[in-house]
Structure formats: C-alpha cells, structure tokens
C-alpha positions as CSV (number, residue, x, y, z in Angstrom):
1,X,-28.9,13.5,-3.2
2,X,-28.2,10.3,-1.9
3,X,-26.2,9.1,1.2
4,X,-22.0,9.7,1.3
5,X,-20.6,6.5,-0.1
6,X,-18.2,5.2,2.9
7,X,-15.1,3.3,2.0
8,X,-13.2,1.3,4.1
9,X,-9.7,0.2,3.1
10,X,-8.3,-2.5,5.0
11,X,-4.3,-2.8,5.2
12,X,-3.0,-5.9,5.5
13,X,0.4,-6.9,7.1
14,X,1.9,-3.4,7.6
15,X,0.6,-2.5,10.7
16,X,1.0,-5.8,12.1
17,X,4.3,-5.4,11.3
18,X,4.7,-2.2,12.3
19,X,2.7,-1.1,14.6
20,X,3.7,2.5,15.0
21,X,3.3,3.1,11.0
22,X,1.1,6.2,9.9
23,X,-1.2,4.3,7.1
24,X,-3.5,7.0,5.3
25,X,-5.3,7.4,2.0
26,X,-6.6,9.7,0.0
27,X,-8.8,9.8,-3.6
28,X,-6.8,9.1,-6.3
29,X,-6.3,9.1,-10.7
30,X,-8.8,6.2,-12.0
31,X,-7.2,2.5,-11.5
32,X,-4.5,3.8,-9.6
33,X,-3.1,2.4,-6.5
34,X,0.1,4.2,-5.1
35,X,2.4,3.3,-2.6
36,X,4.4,6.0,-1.5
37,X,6.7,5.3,1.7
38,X,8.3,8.6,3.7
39,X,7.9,11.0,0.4
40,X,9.1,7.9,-2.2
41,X,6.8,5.9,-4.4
42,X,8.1,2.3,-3.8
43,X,4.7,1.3,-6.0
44,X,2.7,1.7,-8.6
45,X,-0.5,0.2,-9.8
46,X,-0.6,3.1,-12.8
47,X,3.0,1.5,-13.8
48,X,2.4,-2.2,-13.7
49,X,-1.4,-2.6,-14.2
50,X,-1.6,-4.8,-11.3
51,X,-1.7,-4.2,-7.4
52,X,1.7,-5.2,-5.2
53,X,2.7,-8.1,-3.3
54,X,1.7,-6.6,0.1
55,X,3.9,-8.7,2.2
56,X,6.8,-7.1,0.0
57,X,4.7,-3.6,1.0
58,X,4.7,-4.5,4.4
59,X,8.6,-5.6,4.3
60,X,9.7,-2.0,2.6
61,X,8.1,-0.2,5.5
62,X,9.4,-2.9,7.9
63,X,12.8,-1.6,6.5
64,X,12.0,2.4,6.7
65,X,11.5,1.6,10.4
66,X,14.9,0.5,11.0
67,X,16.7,2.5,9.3
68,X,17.5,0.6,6.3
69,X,17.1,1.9,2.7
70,X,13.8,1.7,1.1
71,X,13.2,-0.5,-2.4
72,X,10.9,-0.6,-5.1
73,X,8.9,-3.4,-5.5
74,X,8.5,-4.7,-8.2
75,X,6.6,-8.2,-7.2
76,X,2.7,-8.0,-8.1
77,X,-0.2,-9.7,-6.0
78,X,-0.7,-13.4,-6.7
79,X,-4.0,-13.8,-4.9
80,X,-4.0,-12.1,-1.5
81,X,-5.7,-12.0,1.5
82,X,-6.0,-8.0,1.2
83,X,-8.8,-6.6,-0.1
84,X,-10.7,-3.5,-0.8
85,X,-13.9,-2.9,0.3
C-alpha cells in the first residue's frame, strides 16, 4: 500500500470574517460540495453543478453570527481566489 493521500482544504473569507466560526469537512458523494450552516444546507454543488460565490458563503455565516436569519445562496463562483488543494 502506498502513503495516505493528505488533503488540505483551504477556506477562504469565512474565517477572516469570522473568526470564531467552527469550519470542518468531511468525505463526501462524488462532485459534491455542500454547504451546510448551523444544521441548514445554504449550498449545494450536487444542485447547481458549480461551486458558490464564497464571499456570499462567507456573508451567510457572517449573518448566523449575529443573529440574523440565514439564506440560500444561490450565486455561483465566477473565478475565485479559493481553491482546493
């Protein structure tokens, strides 16, 4: 057998937003990429075929933190600096 693969996933925006967010992740269904905020899935890669706008991401959890009610979002990525490596 060979080495473990080790992924890193790099979050842009939400922690520097919030800086007191719990980020985590987890192995999911091929091509999907989730976003689930305090037990509601605000997006979904499975759904639209392409990842989120992550400052929209970063914005929703912005919004859990003070209080205010969580939204879908519904923008895609047009090119940003987030990646996965």
């Amino acid at each position: 057998m060979g080495k473990p693969a080790v992924v890193h996933v790099e979050y842009c925006e939400i922690l520097q937003r919030v800086s007191d967010a719990t980020v985590t992740g987890k192995v999911g269904r091929r091509s999907s990429f989730e976003v689930t905020l305090n037990n509601k899935v605000i997006f979904s890669k499975l759904d639209t075929g392409k990842f989120p706008a992550f400052d929209k991401v970063a914005e929703e959890v912005d919004n859990a933190a003070q209080g205010r009610d969580v939204q879908t979002v519904t923008e895609t990525d047009k090119g940003s600096s987030c990646t996965i490596l």
